[in-house]
Structure formats: C-alpha cells, structure tokens
DOKOLKOL-337759 format. One record per residue (C-alpha): residue in three letters; y, x, z. Coordinates in steps of 0.001 Angstrom, whole numbers, padded with zeros to 6 digits. Example, Ala and Ser with C-alpha at 12.3 -4.5 7.8 and 13.67 -1.06 7.14 Angstrom:
atom residu->ala, Y->-004500, X->012300, Z->007800
atom residu->ser, Y->-001060, X->013670, Z->007140
This chain:
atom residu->unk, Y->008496, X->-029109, Z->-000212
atom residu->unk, Y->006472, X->-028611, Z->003155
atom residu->unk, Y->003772, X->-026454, Z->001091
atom residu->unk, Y->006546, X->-024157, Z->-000402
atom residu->unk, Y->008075, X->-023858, Z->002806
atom residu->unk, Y->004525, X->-022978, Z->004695
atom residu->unk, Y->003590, X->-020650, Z->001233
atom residu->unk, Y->007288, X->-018791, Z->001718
atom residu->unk, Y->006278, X->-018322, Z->005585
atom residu->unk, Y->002914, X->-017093, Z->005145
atom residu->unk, Y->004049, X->-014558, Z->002582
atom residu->unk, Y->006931, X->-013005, Z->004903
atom residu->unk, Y->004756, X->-013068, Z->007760
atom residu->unk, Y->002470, X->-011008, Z->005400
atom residu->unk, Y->005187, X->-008719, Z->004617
atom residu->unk, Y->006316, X->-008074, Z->008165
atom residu->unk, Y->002175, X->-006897, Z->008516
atom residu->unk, Y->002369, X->-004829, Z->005798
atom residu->unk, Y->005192, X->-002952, Z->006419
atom residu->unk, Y->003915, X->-002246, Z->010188
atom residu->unk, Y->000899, X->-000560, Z->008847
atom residu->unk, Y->002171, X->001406, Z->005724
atom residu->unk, Y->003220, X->004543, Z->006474
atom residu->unk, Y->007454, X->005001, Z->006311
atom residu->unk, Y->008248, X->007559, Z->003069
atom residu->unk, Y->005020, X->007195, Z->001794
atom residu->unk, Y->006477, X->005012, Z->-001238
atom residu->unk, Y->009720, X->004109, Z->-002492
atom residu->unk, Y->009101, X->000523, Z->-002927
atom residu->unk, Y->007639, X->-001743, Z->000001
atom residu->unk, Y->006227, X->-004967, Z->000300
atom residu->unk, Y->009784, X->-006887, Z->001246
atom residu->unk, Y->010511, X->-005806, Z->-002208
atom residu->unk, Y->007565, X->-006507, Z->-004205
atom residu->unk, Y->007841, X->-010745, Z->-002250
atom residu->unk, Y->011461, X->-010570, Z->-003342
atom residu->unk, Y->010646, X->-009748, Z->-007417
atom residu->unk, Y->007712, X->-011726, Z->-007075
atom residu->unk, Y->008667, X->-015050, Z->-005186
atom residu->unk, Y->009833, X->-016751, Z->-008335
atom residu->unk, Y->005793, X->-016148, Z->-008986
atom residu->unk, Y->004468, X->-018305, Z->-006039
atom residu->unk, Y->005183, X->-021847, Z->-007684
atom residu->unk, Y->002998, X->-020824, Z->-010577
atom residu->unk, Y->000224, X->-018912, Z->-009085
atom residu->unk, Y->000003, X->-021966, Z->-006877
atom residu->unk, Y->-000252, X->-024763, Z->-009338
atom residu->unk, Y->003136, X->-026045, Z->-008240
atom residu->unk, Y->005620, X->-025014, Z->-010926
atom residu->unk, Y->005814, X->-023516, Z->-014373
atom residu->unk, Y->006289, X->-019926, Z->-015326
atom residu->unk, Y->010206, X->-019826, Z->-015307
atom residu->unk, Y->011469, X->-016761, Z->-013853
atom residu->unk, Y->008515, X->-014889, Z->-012591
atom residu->unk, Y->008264, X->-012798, Z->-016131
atom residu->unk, Y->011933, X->-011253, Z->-014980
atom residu->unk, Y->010388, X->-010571, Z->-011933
atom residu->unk, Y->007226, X->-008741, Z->-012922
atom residu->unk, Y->008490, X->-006299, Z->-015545
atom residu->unk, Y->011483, X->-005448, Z->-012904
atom residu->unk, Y->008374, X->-004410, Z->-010321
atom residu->unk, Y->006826, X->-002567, Z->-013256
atom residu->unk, Y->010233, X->-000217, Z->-014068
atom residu->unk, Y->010506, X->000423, Z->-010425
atom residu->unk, Y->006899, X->001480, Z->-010189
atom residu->unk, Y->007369, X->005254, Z->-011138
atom residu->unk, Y->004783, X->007634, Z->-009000
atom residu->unk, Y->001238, X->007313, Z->-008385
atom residu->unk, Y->002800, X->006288, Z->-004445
atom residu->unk, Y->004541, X->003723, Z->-005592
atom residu->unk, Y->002277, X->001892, Z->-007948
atom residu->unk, Y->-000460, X->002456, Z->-004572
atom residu->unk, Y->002278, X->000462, Z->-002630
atom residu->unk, Y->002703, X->-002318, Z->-004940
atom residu->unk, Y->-001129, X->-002612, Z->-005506
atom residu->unk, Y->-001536, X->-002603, Z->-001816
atom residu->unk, Y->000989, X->-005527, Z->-001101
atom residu->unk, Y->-000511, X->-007429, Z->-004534
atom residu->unk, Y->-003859, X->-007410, Z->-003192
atom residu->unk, Y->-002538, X->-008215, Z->000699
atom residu->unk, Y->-000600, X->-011385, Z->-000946
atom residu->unk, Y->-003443, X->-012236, Z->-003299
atom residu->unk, Y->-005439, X->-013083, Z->-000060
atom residu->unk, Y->-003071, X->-013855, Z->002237
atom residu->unk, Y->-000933, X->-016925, Z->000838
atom residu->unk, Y->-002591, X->-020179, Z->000431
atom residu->unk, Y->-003481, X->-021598, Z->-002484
atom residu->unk, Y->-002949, X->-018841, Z->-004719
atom residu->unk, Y->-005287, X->-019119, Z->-008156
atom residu->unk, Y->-006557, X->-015572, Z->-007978
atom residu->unk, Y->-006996, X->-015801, Z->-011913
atom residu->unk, Y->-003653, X->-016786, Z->-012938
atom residu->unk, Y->-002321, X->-013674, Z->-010777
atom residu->unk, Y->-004484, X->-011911, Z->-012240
atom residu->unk, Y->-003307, X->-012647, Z->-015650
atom residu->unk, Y->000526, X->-012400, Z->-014617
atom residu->unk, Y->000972, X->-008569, Z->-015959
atom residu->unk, Y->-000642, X->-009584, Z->-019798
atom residu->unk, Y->001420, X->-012798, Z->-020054
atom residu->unk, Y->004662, X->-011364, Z->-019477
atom residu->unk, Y->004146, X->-008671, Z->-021837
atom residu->unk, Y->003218, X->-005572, Z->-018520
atom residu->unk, Y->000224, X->-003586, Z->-018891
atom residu->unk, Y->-000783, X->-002472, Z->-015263
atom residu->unk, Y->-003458, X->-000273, Z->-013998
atom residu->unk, Y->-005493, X->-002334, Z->-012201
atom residu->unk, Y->-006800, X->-006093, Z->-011439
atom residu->unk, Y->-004266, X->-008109, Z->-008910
atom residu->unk, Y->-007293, X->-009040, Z->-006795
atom residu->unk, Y->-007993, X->-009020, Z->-002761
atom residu->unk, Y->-010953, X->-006793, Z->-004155
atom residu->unk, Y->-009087, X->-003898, Z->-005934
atom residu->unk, Y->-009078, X->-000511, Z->-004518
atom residu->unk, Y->-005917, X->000416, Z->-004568
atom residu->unk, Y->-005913, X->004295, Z->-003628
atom residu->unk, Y->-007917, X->004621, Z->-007137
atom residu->unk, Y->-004760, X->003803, Z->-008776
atom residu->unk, Y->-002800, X->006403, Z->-010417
C-alpha cells in the first residue's frame, strides 16, 4: 500500500512539472489527463497488479489523441512518466498500446523523441 501511495505521489508531482514547462494551448490534452486515463496502468507496469482496467484507459487516450499537438503532448508526458515513477518495467509500457488492441506512433520509452511524432 505504501509503494502505491509513494508511485501515485511521484506521478502527480511529475504532472505538476510537466504542466509548468509545456506551453498553455499548445495541445488539447495535458499530462493531468494522460495520469488520470492511465493510473489504472501503474499497478501493472509496476509488477503489482494485473491488467484490469488499464486497456479502457489506453484506447480512451488514443480517441482523444487527434492532431499531430496532441499526440506530441501525450508522447511527451509518456516518456516523462516512463522515467519518472519508480519501478516502472519500461518493456511492459512499452507493450501497453499492442496488448490492448492501439497501434501508436512511437515507442513509450524515456528515449523517444517525441517532436518526431506526427
């Protein structure tokens, strides 16, 4: 319970970083939303819980995702998380998109450029 709590507070203390650097207009879709459709995510990229809900989550992220901005934003915050919260396995994020039936654009990775994303 402790390491969900400490996961949930590293992730909106990444958020709150995020959105102080990304420009405001820039994208529809910002990082407090891409932690809210993802958080059902963090028990299974973590080794701490199964799949469950994080499909629902994913493909929601994907519809909202409509302009070249956008999908930049949600790359952006992907690849801030991806580093930032503990104990994430990099390859099961990684394989998130493919398992719940979403075909994105790039690798969820700390190393993916996102501004090559279109």
């Amino acid at each position: 319970m402790a390491g969900t709590i400490k996961s949930m507070l590293v992730v909106l203390i990444a958020v709150v970083s995020i959105m102080s650097v990304v420009p405001e207009g820039e994208a529809a879709i910002g990082c407090g939303t891409v932690v809210s459709k993802l958080s059902p995510c963090i028990p299974y990229v973590t080794g701490k819980g199964a799949l469950g809900g994080c499909c629902k989550g994913i493909k929601g992220l994907y519809d909202l995702a409509k302009s070249t901005g956008d999908r930049q934003s949600v790359c952006n915050c992907l690849k801030f998380l991806a580093a930032s919260t503990s104990g994430v396995n990099l390859g099961k994020a990684a394989a998130l998109p493919g398992q719940c039936g979403v075909s994105i654009p790039y690798k969820i990775s700390p190393s993916t450029d996102c501004s090559k994303v279109k």
